[in-house]
mmCIF file of the N, C-alpha and C atoms, coordinates in Angstrom:
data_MODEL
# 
_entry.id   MODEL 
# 
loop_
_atom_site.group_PDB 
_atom_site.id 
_atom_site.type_symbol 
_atom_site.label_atom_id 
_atom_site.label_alt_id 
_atom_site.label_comp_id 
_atom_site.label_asym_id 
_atom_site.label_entity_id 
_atom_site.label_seq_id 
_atom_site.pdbx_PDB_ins_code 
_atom_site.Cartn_x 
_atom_site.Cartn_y 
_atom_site.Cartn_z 
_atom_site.occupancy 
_atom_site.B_iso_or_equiv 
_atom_site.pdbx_formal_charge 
_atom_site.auth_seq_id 
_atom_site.auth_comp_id 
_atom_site.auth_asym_id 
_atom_site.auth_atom_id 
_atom_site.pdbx_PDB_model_num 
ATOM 1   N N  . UNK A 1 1  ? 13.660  21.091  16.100  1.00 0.00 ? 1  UNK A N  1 
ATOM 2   C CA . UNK A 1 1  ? 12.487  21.473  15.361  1.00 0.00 ? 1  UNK A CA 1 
ATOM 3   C C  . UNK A 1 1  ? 12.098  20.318  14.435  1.00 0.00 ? 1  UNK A C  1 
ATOM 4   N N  . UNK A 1 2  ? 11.125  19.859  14.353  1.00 0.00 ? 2  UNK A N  1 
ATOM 5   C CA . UNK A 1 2  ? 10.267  18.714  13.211  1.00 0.00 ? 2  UNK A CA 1 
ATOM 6   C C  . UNK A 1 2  ? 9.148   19.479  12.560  1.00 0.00 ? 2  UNK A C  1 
ATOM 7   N N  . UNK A 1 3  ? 9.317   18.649  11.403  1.00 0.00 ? 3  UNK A N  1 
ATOM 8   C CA . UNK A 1 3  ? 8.399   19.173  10.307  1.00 0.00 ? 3  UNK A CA 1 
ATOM 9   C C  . UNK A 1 3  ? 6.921   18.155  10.231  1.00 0.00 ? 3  UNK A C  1 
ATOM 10  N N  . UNK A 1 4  ? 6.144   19.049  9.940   1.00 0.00 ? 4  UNK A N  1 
ATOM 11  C CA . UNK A 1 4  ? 4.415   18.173  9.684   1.00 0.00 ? 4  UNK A CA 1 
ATOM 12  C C  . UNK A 1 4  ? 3.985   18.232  8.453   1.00 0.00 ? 4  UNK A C  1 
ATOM 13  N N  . UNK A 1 5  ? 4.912   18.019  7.918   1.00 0.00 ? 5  UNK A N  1 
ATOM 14  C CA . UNK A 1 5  ? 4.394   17.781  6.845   1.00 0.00 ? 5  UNK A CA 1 
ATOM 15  C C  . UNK A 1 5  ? 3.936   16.289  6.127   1.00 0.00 ? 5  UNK A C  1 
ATOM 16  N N  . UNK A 1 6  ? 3.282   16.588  5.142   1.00 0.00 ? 6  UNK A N  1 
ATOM 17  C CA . UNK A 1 6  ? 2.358   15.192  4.700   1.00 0.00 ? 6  UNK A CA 1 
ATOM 18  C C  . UNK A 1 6  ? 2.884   15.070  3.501   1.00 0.00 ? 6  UNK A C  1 
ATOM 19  N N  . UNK A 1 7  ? 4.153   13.916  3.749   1.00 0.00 ? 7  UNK A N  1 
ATOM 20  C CA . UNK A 1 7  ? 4.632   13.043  2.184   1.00 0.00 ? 7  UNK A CA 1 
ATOM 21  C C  . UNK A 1 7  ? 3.896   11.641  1.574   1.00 0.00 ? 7  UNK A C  1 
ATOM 22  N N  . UNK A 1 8  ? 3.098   11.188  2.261   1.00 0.00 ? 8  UNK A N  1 
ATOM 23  C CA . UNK A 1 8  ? 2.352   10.309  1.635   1.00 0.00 ? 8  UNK A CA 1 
ATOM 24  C C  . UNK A 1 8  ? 2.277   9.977   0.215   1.00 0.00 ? 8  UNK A C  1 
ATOM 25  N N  . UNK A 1 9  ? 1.986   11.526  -0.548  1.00 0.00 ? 9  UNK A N  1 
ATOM 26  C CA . UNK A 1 9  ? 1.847   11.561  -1.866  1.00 0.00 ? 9  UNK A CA 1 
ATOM 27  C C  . UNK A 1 9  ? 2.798   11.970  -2.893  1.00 0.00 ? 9  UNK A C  1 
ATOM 28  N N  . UNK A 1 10 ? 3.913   11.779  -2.440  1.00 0.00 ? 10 UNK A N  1 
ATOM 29  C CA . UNK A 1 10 ? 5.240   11.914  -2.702  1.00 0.00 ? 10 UNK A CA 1 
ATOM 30  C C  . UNK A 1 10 ? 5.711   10.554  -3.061  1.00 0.00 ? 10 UNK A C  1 
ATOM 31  N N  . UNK A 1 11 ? 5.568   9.236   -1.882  1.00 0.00 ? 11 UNK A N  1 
ATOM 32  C CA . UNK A 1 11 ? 5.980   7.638   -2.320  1.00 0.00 ? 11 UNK A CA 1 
ATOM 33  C C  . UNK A 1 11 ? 5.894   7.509   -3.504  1.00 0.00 ? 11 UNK A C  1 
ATOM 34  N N  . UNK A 1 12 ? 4.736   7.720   -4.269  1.00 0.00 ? 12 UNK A N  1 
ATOM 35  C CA . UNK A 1 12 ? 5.417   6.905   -5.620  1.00 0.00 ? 12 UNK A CA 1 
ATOM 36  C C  . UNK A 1 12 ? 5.781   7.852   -6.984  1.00 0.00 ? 12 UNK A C  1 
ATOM 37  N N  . UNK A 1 13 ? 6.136   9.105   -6.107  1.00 0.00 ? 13 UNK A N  1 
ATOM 38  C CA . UNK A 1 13 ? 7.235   9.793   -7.318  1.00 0.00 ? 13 UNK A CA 1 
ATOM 39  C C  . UNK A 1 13 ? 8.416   9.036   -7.832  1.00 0.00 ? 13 UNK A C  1 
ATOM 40  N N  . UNK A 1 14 ? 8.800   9.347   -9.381  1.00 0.00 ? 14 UNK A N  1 
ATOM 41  C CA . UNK A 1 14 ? 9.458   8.744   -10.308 1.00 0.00 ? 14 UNK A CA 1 
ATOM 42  C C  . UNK A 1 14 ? 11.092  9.466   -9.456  1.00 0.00 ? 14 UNK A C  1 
ATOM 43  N N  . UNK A 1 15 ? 10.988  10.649  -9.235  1.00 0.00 ? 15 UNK A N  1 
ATOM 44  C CA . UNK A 1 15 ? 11.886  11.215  -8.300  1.00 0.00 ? 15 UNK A CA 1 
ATOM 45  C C  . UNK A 1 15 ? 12.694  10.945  -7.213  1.00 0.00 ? 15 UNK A C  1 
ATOM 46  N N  . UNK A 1 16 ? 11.772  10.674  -6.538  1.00 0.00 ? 16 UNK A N  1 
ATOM 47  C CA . UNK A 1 16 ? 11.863  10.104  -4.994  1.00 0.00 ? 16 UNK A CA 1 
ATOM 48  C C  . UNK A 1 16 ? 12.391  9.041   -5.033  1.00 0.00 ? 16 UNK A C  1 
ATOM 49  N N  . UNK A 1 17 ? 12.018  7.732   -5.980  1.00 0.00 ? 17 UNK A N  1 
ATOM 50  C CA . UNK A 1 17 ? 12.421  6.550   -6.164  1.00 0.00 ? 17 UNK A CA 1 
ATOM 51  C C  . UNK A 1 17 ? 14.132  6.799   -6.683  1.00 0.00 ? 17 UNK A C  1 
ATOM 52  N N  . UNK A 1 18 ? 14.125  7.905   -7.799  1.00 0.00 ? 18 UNK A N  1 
ATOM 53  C CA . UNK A 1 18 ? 15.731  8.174   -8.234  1.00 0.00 ? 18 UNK A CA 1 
ATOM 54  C C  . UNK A 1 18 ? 16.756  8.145   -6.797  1.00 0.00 ? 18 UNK A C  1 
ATOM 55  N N  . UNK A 1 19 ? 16.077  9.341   -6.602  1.00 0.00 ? 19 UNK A N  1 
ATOM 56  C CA . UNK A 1 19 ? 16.846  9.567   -5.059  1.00 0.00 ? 19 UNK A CA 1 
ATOM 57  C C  . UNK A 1 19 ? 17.264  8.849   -4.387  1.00 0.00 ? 19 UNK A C  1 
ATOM 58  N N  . UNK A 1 20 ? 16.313  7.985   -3.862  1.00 0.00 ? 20 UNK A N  1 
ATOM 59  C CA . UNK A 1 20 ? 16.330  6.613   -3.038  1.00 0.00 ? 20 UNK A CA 1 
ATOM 60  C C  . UNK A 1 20 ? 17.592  6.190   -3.174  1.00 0.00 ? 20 UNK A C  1 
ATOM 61  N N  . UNK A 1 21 ? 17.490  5.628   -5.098  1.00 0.00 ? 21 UNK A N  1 
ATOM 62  C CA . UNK A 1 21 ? 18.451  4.663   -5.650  1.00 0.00 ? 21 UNK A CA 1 
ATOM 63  C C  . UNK A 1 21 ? 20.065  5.416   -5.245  1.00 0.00 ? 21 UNK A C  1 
ATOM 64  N N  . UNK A 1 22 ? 20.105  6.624   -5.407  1.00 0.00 ? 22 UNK A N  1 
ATOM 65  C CA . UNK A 1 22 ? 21.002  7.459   -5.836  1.00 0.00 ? 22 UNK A CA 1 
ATOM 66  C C  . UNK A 1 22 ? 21.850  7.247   -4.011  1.00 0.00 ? 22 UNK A C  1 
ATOM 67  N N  . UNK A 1 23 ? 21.142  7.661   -3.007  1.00 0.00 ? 23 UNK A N  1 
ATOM 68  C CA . UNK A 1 23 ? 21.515  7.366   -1.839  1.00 0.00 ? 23 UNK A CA 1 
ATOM 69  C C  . UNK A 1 23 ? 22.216  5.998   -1.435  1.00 0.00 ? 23 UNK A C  1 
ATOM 70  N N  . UNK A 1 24 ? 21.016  5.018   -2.092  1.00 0.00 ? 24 UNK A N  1 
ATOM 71  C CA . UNK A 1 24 ? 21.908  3.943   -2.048  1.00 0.00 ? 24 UNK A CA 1 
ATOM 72  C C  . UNK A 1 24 ? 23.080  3.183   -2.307  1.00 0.00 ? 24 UNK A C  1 
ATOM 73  N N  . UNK A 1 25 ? 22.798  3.869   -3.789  1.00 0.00 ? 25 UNK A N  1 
ATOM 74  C CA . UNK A 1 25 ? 24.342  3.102   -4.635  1.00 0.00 ? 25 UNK A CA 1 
ATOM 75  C C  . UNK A 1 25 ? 25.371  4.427   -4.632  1.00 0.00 ? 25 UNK A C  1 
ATOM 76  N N  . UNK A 1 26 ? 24.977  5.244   -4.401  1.00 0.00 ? 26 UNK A N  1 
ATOM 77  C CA . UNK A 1 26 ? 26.043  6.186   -4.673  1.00 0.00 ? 26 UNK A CA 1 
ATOM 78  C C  . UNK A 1 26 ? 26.192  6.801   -6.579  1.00 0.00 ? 26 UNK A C  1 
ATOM 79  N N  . UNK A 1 27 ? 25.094  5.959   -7.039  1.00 0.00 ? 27 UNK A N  1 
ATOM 80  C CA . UNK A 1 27 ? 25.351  6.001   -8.660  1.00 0.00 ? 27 UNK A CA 1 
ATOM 81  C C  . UNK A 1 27 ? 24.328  6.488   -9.440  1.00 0.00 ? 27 UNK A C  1 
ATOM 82  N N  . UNK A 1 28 ? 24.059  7.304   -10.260 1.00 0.00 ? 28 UNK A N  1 
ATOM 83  C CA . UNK A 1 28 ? 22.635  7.592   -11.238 1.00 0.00 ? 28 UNK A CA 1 
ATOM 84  C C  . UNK A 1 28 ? 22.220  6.893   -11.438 1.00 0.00 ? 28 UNK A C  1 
ATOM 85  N N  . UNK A 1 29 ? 21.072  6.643   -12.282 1.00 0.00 ? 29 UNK A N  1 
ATOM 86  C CA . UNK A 1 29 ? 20.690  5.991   -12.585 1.00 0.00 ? 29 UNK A CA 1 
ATOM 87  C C  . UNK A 1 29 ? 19.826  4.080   -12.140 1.00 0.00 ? 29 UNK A C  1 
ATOM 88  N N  . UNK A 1 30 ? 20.148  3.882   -10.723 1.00 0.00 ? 30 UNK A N  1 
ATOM 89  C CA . UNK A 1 30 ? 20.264  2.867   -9.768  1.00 0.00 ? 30 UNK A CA 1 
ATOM 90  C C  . UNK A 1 30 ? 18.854  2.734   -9.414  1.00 0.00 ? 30 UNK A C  1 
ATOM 91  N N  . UNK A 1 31 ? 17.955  1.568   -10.153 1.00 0.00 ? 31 UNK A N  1 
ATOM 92  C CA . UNK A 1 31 ? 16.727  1.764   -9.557  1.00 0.00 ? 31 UNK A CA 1 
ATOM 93  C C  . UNK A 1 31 ? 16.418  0.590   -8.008  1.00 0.00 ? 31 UNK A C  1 
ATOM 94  N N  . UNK A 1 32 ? 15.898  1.476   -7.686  1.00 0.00 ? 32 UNK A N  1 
ATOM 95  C CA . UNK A 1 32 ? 15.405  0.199   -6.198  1.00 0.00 ? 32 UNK A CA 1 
ATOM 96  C C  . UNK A 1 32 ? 14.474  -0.200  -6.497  1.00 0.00 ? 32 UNK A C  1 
ATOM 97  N N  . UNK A 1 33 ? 14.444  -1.798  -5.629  1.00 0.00 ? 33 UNK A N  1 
ATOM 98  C CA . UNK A 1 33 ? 12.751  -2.144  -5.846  1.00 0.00 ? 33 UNK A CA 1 
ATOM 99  C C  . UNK A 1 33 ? 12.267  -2.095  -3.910  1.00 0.00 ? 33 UNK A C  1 
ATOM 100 N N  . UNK A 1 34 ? 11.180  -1.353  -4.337  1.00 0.00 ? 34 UNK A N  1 
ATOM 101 C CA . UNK A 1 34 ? 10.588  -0.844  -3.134  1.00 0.00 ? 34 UNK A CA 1 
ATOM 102 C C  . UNK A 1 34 ? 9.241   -1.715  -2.699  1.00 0.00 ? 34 UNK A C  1 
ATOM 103 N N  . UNK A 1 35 ? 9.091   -2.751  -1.812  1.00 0.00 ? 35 UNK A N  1 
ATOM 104 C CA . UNK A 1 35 ? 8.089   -3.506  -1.811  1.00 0.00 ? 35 UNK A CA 1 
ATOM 105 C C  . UNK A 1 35 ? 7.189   -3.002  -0.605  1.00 0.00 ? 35 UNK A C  1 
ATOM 106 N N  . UNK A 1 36 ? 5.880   -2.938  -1.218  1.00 0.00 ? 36 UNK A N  1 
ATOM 107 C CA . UNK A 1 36 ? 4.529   -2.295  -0.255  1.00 0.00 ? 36 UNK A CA 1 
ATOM 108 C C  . UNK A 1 36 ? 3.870   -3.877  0.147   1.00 0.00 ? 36 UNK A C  1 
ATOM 109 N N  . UNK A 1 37 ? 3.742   -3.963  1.611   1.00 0.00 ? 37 UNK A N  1 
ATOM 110 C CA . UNK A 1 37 ? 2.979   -4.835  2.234   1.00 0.00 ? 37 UNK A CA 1 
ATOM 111 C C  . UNK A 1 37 ? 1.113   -4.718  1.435   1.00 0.00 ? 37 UNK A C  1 
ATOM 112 N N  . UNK A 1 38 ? 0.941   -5.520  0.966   1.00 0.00 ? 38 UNK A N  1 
ATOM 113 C CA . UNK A 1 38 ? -0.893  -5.597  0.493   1.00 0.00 ? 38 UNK A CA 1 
ATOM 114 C C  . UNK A 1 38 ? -0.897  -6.414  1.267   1.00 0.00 ? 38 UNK A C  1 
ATOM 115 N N  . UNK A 1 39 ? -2.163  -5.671  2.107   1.00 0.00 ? 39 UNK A N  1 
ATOM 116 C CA . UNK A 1 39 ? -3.164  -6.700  3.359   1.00 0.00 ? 39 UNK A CA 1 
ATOM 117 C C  . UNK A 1 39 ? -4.192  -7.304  1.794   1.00 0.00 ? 39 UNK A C  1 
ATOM 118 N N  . UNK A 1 40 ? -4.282  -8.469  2.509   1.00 0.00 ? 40 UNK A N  1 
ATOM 119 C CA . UNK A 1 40 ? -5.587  -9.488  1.848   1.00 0.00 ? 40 UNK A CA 1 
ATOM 120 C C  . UNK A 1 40 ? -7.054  -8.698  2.495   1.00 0.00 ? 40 UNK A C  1 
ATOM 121 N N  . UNK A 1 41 ? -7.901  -8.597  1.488   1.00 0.00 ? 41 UNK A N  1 
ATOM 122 C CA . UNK A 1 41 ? -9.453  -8.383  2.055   1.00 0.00 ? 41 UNK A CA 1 
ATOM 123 C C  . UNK A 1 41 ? -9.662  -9.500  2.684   1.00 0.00 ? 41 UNK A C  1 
ATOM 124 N N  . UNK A 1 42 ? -10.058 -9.251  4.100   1.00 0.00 ? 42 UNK A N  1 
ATOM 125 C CA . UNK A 1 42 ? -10.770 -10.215 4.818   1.00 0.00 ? 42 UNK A CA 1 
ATOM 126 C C  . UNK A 1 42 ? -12.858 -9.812  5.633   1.00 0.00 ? 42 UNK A C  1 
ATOM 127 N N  . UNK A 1 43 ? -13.086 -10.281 6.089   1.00 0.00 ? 43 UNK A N  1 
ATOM 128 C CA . UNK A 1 43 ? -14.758 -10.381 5.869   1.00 0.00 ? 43 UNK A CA 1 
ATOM 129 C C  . UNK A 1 43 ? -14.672 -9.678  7.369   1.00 0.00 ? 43 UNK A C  1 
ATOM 130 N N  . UNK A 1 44 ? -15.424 -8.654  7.869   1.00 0.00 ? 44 UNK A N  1 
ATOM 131 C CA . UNK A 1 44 ? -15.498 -8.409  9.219   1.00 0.00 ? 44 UNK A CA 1 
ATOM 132 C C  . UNK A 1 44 ? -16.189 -9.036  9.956   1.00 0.00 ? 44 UNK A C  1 
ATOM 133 N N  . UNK A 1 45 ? -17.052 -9.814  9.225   1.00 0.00 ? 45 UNK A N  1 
ATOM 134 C CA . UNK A 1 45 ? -17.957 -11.120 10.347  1.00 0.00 ? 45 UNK A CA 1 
ATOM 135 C C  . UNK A 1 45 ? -17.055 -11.982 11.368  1.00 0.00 ? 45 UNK A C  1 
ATOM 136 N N  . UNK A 1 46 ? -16.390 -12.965 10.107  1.00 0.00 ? 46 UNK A N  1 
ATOM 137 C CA . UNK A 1 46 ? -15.907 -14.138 10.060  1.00 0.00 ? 46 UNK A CA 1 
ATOM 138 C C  . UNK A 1 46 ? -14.535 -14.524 9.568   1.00 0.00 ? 46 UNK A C  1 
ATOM 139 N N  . UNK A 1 47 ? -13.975 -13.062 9.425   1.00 0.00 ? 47 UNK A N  1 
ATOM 140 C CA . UNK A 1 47 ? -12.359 -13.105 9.115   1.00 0.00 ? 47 UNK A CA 1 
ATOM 141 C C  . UNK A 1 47 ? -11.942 -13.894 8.042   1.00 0.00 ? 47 UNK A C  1 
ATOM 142 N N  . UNK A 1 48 ? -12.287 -14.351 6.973   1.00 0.00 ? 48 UNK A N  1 
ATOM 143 C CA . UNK A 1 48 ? -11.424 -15.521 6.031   1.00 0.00 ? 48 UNK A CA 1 
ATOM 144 C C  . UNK A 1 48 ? -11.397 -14.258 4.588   1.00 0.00 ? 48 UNK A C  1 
ATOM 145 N N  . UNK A 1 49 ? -10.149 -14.886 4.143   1.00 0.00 ? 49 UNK A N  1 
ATOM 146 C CA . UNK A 1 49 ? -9.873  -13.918 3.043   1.00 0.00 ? 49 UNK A CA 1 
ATOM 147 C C  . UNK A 1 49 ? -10.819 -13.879 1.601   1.00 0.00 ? 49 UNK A C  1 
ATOM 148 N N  . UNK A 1 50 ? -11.743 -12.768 1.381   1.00 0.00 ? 50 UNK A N  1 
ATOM 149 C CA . UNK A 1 50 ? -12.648 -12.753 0.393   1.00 0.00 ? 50 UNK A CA 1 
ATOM 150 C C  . UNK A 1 50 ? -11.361 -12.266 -1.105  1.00 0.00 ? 50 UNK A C  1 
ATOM 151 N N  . UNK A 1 51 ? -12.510 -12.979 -1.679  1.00 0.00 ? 51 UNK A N  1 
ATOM 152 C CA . UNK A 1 51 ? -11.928 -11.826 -3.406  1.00 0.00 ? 51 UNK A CA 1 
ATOM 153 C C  . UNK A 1 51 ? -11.928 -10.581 -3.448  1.00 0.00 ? 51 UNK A C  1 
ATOM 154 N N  . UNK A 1 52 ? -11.183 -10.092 -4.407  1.00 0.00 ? 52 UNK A N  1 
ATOM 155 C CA . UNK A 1 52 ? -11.306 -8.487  -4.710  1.00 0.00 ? 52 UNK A CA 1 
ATOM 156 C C  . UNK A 1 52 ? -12.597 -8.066  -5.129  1.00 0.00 ? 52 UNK A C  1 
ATOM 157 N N  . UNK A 1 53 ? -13.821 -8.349  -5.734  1.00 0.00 ? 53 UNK A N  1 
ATOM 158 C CA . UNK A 1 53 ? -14.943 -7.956  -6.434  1.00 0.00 ? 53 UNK A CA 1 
ATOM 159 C C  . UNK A 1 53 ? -16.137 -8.540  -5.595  1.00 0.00 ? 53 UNK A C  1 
ATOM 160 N N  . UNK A 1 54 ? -16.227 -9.183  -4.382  1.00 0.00 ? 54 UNK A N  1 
ATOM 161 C CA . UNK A 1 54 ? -17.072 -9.453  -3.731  1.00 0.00 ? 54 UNK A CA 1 
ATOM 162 C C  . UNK A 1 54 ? -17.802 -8.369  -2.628  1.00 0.00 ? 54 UNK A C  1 
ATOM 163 N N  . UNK A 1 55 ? -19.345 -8.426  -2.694  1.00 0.00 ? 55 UNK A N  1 
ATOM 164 C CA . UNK A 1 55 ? -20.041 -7.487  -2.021  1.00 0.00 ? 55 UNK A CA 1 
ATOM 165 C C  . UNK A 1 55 ? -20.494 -7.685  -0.950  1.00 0.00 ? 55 UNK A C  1 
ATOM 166 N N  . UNK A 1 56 ? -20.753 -9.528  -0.864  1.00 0.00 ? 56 UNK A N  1 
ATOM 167 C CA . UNK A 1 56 ? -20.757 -10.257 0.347   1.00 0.00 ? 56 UNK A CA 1 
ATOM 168 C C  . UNK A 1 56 ? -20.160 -11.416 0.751   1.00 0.00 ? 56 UNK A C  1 
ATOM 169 N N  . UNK A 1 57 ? -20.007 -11.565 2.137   1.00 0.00 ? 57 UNK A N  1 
ATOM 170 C CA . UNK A 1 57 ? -19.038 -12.446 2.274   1.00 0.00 ? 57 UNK A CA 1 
ATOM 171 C C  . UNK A 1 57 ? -19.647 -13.902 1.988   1.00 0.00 ? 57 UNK A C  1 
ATOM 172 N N  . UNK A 1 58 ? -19.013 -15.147 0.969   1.00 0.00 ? 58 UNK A N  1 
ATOM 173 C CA . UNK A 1 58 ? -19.758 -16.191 1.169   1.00 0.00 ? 58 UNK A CA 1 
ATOM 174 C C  . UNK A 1 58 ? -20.149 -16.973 2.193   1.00 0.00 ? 58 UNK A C  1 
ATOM 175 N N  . UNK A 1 59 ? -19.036 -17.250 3.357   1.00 0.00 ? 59 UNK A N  1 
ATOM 176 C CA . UNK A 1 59 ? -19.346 -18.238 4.216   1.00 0.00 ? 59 UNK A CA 1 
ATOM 177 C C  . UNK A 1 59 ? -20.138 -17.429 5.432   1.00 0.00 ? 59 UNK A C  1 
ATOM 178 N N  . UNK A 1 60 ? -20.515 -16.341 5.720   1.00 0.00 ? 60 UNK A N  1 
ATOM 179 C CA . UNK A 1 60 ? -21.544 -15.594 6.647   1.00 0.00 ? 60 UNK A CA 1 
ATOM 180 C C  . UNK A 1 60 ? -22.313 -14.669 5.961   1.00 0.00 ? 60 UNK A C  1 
ATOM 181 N N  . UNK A 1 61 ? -22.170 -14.529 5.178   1.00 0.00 ? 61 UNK A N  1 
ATOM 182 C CA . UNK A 1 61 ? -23.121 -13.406 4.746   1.00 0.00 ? 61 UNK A CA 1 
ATOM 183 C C  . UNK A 1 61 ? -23.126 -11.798 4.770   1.00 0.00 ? 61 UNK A C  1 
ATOM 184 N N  . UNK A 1 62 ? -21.730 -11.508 5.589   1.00 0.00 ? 62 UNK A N  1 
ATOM 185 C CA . UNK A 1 62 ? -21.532 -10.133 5.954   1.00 0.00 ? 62 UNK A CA 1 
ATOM 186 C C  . UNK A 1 62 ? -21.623 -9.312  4.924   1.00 0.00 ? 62 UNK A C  1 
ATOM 187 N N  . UNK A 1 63 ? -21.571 -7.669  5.186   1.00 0.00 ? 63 UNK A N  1 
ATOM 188 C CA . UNK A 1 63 ? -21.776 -7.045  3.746   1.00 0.00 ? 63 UNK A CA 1 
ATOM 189 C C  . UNK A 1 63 ? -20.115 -6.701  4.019   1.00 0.00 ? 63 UNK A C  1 
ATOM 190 N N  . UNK A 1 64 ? -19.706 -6.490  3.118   1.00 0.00 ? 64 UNK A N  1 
ATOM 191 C CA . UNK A 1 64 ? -18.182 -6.107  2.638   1.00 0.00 ? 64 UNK A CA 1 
ATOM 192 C C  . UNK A 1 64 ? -18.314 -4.723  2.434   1.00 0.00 ? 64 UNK A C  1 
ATOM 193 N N  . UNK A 1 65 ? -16.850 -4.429  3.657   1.00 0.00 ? 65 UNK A N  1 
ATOM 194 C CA . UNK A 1 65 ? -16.859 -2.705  3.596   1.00 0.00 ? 65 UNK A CA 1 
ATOM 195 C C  . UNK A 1 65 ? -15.491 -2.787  3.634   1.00 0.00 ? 65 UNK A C  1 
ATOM 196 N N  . UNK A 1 66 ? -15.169 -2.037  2.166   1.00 0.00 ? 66 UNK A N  1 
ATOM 197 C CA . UNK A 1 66 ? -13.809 -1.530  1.848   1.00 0.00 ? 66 UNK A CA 1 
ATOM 198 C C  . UNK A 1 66 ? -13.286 -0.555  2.390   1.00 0.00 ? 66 UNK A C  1 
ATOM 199 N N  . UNK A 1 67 ? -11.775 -0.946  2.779   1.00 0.00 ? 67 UNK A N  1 
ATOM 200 C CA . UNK A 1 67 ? -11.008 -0.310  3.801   1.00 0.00 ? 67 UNK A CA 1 
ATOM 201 C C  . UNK A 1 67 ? -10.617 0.913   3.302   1.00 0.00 ? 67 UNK A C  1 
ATOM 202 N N  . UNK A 1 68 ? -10.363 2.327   3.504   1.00 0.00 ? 68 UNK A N  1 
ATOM 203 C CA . UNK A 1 68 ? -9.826  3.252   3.070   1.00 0.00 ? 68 UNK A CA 1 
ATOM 204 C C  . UNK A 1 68 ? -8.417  3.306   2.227   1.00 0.00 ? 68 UNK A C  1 
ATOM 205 N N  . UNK A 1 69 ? -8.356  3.852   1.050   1.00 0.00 ? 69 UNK A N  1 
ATOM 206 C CA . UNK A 1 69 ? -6.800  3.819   0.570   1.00 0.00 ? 69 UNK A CA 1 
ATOM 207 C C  . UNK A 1 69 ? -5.920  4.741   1.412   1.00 0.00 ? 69 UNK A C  1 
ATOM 208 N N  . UNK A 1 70 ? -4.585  4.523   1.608   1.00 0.00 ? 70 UNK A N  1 
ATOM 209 C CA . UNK A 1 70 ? -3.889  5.683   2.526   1.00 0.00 ? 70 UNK A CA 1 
ATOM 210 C C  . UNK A 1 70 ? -3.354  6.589   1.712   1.00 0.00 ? 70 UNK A C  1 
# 
């Protein structure tokens, strides 16, 4: 039997992270560092990595459409 459930919004419980640690070391208190991959904004025209606050892309002109948060 598997479960469907949706933990997504669970990752960055203060909890969850205890746990983590707790599994790992065997010890309270044990914090992990948990590293999240950040994709770079890139331009859907012309692919090169834009800034965070840009609306269009400089080197084509594309309009910049922000990717969904998960």
């Amino acid at each position: 039997m598997s479960s469907n459930r949706d933990l997504r919004e669970q990752m960055n419980s203060d909890s969850v992270a205890e746990a983590f640690g707790f599994l790992l070391s065997g010890k309270k208190g044990y914090k992990t560092v948990i590293e999240r991959k950040v994709e770079p904004l890139r331009c859907g025209g012309c692919k090169i990595v834009l800034q965070d606050n840009v609306k269009f892309c400089s080197e084509c002109g594309t309009k910049v459409v922000l990717p969904l948060k998960k």
